[in-house]
Structures are given as structure tokens and as C-alpha cells.
C-alpha positions in Angstrom: 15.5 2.1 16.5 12.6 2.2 13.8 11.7 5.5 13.1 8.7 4.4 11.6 7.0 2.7 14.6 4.2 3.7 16.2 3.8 3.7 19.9 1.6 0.8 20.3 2.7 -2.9 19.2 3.3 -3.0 15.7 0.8 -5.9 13.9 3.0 -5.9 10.6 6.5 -4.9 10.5 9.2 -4.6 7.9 12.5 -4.2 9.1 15.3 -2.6 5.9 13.5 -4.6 3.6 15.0 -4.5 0.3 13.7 -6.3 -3.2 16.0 -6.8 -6.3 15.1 -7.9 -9.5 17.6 -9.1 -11.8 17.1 -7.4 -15.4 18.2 -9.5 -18.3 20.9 -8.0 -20.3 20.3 -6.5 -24.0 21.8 -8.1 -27.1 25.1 -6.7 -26.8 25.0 -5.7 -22.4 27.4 -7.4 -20.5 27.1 -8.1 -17.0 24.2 -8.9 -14.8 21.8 -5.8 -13.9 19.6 -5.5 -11.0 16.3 -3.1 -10.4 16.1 -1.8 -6.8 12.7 -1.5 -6.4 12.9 -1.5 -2.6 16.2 -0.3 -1.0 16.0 -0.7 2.7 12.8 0.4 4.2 11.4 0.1 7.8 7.7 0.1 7.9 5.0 -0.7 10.5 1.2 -0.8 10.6 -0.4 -1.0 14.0 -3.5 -2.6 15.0 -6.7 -1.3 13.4 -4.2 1.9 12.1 -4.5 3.3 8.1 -1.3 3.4 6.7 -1.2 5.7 3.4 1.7 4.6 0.7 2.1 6.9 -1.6 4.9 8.5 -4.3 5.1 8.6 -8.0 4.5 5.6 -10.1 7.4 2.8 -10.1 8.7 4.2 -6.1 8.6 0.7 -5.4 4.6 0.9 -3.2 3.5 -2.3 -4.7 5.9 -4.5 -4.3 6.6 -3.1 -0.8 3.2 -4.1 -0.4 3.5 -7.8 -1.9 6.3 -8.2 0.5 4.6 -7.1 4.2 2.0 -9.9 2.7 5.0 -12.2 1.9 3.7 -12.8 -2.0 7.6 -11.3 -2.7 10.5 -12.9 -0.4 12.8 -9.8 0.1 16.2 -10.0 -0.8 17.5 -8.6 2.3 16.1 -7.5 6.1 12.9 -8.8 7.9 9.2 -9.0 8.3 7.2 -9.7 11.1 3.6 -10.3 11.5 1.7 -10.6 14.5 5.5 -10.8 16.5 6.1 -13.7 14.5 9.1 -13.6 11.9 7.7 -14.6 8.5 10.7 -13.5 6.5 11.5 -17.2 5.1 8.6 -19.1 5.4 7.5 -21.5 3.4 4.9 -24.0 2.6 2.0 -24.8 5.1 3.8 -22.1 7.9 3.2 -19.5 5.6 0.0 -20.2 4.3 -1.3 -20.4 8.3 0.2 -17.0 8.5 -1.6 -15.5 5.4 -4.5 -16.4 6.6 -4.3 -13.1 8.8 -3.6 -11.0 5.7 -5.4 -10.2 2.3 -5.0 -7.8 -0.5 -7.6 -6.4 -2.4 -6.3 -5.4 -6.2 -6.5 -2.0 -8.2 -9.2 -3.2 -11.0 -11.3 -6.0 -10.0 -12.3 -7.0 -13.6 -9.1 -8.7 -13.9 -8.9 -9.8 -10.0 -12.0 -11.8 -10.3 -12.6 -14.9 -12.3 -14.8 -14.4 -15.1 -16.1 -18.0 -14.6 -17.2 -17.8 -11.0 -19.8 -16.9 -9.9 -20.0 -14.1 -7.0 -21.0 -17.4 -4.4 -17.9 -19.3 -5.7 -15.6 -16.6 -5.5 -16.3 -16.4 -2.2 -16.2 -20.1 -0.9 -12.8 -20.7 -2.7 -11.8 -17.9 -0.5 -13.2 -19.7 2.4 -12.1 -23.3 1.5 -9.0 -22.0 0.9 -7.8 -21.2 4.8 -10.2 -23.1 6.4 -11.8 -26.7 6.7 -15.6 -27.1 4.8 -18.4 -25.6 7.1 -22.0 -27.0 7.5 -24.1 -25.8 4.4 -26.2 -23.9 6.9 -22.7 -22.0 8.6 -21.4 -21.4 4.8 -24.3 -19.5 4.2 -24.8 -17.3 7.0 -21.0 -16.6 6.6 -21.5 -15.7 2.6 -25.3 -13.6 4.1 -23.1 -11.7 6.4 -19.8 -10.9 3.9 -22.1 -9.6 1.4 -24.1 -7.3 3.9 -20.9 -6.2 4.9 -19.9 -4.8 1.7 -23.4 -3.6 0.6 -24.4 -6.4 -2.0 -27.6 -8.2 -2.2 -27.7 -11.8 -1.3 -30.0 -12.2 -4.3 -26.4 -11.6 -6.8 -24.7 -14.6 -5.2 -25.3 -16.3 -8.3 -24.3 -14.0 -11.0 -21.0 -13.3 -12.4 -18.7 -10.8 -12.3 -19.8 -9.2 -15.9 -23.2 -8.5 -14.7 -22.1 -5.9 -11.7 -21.1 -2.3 -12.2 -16.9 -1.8 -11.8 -17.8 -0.6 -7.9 -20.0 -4.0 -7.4 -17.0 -5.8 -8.3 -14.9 -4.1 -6.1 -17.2 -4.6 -3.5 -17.3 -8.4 -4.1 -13.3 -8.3 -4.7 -13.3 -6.5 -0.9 -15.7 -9.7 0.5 -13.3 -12.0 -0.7 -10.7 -10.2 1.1 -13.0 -10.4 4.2 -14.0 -13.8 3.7 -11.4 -15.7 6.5 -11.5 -12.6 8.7 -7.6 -11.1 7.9 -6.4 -8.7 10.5 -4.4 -6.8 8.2 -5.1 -6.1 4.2 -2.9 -4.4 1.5 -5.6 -2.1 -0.8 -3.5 -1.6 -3.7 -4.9 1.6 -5.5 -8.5 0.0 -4.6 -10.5 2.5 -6.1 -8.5 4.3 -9.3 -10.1 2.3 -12.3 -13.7 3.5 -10.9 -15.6 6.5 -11.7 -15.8 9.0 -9.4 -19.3 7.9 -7.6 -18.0 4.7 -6.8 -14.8 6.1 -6.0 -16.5 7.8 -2.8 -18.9 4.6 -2.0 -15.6 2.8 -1.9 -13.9 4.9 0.2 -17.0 5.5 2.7 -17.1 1.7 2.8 -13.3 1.0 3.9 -13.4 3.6 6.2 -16.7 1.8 7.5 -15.0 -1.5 7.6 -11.8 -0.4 9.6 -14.3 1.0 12.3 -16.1 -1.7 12.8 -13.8 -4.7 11.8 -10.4 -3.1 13.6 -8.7 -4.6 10.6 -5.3 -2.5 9.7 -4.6 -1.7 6.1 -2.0 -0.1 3.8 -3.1 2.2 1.7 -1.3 2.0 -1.8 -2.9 5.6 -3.4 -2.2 8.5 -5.3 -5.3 10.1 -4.4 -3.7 12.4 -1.8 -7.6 13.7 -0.8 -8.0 9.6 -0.1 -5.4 9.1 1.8 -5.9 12.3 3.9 -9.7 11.2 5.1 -8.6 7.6 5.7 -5.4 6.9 6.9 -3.9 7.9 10.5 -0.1 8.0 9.1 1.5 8.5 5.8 4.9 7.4 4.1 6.3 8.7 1.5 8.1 6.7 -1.2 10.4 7.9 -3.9 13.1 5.4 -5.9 12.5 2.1 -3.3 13.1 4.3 -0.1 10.8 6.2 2.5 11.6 10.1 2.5 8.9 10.9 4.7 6.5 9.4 7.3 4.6 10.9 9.9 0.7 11.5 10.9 -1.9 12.0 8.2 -2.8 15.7 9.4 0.6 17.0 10.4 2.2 15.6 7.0 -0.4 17.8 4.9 -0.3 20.5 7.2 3.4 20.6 7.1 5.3 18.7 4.4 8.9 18.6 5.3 10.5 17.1 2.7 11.2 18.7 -0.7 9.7 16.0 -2.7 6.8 15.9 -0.4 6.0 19.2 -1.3 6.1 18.9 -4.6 3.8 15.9 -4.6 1.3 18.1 -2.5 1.8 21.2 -4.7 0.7 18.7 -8.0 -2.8 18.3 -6.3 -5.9 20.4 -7.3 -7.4 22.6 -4.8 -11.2 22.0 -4.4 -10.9 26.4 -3.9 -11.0 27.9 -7.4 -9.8 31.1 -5.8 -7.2 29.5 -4.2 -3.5 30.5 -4.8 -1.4 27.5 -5.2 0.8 26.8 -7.6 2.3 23.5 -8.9 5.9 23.0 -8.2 7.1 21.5 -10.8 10.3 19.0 -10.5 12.8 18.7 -13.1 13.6 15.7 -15.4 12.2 12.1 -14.8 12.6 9.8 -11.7 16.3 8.4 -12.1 16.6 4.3 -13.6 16.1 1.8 -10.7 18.7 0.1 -12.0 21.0 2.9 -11.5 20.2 5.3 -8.6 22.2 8.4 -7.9 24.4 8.2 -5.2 24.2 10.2 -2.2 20.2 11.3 -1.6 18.8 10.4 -4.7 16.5 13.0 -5.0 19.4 15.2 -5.0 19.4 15.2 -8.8 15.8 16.6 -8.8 15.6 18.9 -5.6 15.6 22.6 -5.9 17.3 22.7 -2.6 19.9 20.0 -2.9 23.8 21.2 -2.3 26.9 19.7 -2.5 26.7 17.3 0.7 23.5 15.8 -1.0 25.3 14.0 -3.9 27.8 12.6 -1.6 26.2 10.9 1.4 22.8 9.5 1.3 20.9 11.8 4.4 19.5 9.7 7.4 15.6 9.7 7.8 16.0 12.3 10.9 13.4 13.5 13.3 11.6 16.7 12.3 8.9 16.6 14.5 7.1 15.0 17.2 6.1 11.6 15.5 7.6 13.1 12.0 10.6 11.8 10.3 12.4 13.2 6.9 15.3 11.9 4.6 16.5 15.5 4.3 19.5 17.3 5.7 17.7 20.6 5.5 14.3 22.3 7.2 12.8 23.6 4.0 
């Protein structure tokens, strides 16, 4: 059973997906090393649902991402999309498939080519999935992407230089739009931005999923984010889930200890308010050398003796709630 499933029909599912990455050894290393960066992970994103990712950087959220859009083949388990197994696809299969999923990148200066301009951007993207339309069809299409995202038809011809670092983003979220995906990966989509185009960003993917019904994982560490936008959350930490469960009851009721923490780290927009940080000890552990057991255990204020012995299964704390945690804390 997948404990991370919602009710309805999943539209994107990984199934224990792990990813290695061999690590070339040092001058005088022996052996061959490998980085974990995702160690089994069951994950699903239903139709028109806002999945938040999120957990301190190097869990693993990105490439977990790559590999629900099949950029990454995984190393071991399963992916499905749309019902349809696309865990070793290849060639023109694939690229069908991928036609029903975008990403749209953390900093759009580097995402978009410097040398197109915002009209060729977006007929490459076209082009690319579909056969050339009529002049007249490619237009209306590139009218209505740019309305959709809040851009003037009058900027199709300048380049991406000449827009502010939220125009870009807007024109990097067309191109995602551009052969109608049903599901997009926003990878930290609004983090290199300042903080008004942060929130015209946000107000405009939040838009989009109403009136689109595409799905999206959210790849954030903007908890306040990925509270207003997303209808579940998963928690990440060392390539594995420790937590998943729906957007309002994880906030209102972390379970697990690292959870916690992550949600004790946040500011409070109350400057009365009483919370204080908790602060975790020591670094993440190496990738290429997790702790057995629950590898938080190392880390947890809570952990006992049971913790650095068997890894915990992710358990059911609640209705629609799951935690990798032995404990109630």
C-alpha cells in the first residue's frame, strides 16, 4: 500500500524510487562510492492537486523532482504517469509522454536563452512537441500564453535582458505552458526574486492551477508558500520522506521531530509571538554514508536506542497523515 496516495487517481506516481550517483574516488580512496540522493520514496500528485516538497538543502527535492519528469532514470522502483509506466522509456515514447509534463526552473536568467527572443522562446517550446501551426494559430497560441502569465504581447520581440527577474519568470512559466502539460515540477520558482515578485508569482501559480487544473510539485523552502498553495505536503530529509500529509493539518500539527524543527526555524509574522527556534544539532549526515537505523536518529532530541538500530516505517498518525517516527512527540 502507498501511504502517500491520495484518494482519487494518482496523475504522477513514484513508487520506492531511489537515485544513486556514483562519486569518483580521491587520490588515494579505494573503492567505488555512491551518493544516495533518493533512497526509496513513494510519492503521488493527483489531478489538479499542489504537492509541497520541502526539507533542508541537498534532502534529495530536486532530483526527486527530475525523476517524476523522467530527466533522471532512477536507479531502482517505478514511475507512472497518467497510468502509464514510464520508468524505462526511451527515445520518441518518452518524449510523447513529456509532452504532458514541464518544469519551470529556480532563476530564469540562466533558464532562458540570452539569444532568443521572448517569441522564440516560446515557439521552440511549441515546435518542440508538436507539428508547425498556421501563422495565424501560432499566434493566437503565443496572444493567449502571454495573457496567461500577465505579459504584454507588445514584449514578444525583446530578450530576456530587457524584463525585470519576475518578467522572466513569467515568460520561463509560458514556456512551461506552451504544449499545455498536465503536470509541472516548479523547482524553487520564486527564491532568486525580490519579495514583490515573489507574491505576483505566487498569486499567478495559484491562479493558473485554478483555472488550468494542471498539478504541480512544489520544490520550496518558503514554508508561508507552500502553506497558501499546496493541498498536501512531504517532508524530505537525507533522500527519504519523513512526513506527508495535508497542507493545514501538517502545520497545525507537525508530527515528526524534524518537522518540527523545520517549522520552529520559520519567522512569525507576530512580533509578540512566543516561539522559539528549535535548534538541531550538527550538520545533515554525508549522503554517501547515511546512519543506519532512522537517520535522523543522530540529530533528534527524542531518538532512543531502537532508533539507531532499525530504520522506523512511515506509520499512520492521523487521518490522511503519515510519519517515519516510532514515537508521538
Amino acid at each position: 500500500m502507498d501511504h502517500n496516495r491520495p484518494e482519487n487517481p494518482p496523475l504522477v506516481a513514484a513508487n520506492g524510487v531511489s537515485k544513486v550517483f556514483p562519486v569518483r574516488p580521491g587520490l588515494y580512496a579505494s573503492g567505488r562510492r555512491y551518493i544516495h540522493a533518493v533512497d526509496r520514496v513513494s510519492l503521488s500528485v493527483s489531478a489538479g492537486e499542489i504537492v509541497g516538497l520541502v526539507g533542508e538543502s541537498g534532502c534529495g527535492k530536486t532530483t526527486l523532482g527530475r525523476l517524476l519528469l523522467r530527466l533522471e532514470t532512477p536507479t531502482g522502483g517505478s514511475i507512472f504517469f497518467d497510468g502509464v509506466d514510464i520508468t524505462r522509456l526511451r527515445g520518441r515514447r518518452l518524449r510523447g509522454i513529456r509532452r504532458g509534463m514541464q518544469i519551470i526552473f529556480q532563476d530564469p536568467a540562466s533558464s532562458l536563452n540570452p539569444r532568443f527572443t521572448v517569441r522564440e522562446t516560446l515557439v521552440e517550446a511549441i515546435l518542440a512537441h508538436r507539428r508547425r501551426p498556421s501563422n495565424r494559430d501560432l499566434n493566437a497560441r503565443l496572444a493567449a500564453l502571454l495573457q496567461m502569465v500577465g505579459i504584454s504581447i507588445a514584449t514578444l520581440d525583446r530578450y530576456p535582458r530587457e524584463f525585470s527577474g519576475g518578467e522572466r519568470q513569467r515568460v520561463a512559466i509560458a514556456r512551461a505552458l506552451a504544449v499545455d502539460p498536465r503536470f509541472i515540477v516548479a523547482d524553487e520558482p520564486i527564491s532568486s526574486l525580490d519579495l514583490a515578485h515573489q507574491a505576483q508569482i505566487v498569486a499567478l501559480l495559484e491562479q493558473l492551477r485554478k483555472e488550468l487544473d494542471v498539478s504541480f510539485l512544489l520544490i520550496s523552502h518558503d514554508l508561508d508558500v507552500v502553506q497558501r498553495l499546496c493541498t498536501r505536503v512531504a517532508v524530505m530529509y537525507l533522500g527519504r520522506i519523513f512526513e506527508i500529509a495535508p497542507a493545514k493539518r501538517l502545520f497545525d500539527h507537525p508530527r515528526h521531530p524534524y518537522t518540527q524543527a523545520l517549522m520552529a526555524a520559520t519567522l512569525s509574522p507576530d512580533p509578540d509571538s512566543q516561539k522559539r527556534p528549535l535548534i538541531l544539532p550538527g550538520d545533515p549526515p554525508s549522503p554517501q554514508d547515511p546512519p543506519k537505523g532512522c537517520t535522523f536518529h543522530p540529530r533528534c532530541p527524542h531518538a532512543e536506542a531502537q532508533c539507531s538500530a532499525l530504520e522506523p516505517p512511515l506509520r499512520k498518525a492521523a487521518p490522511n497523515h503519515f510519519t517515519k517516527c516510532y514515537f508521538d512527540v
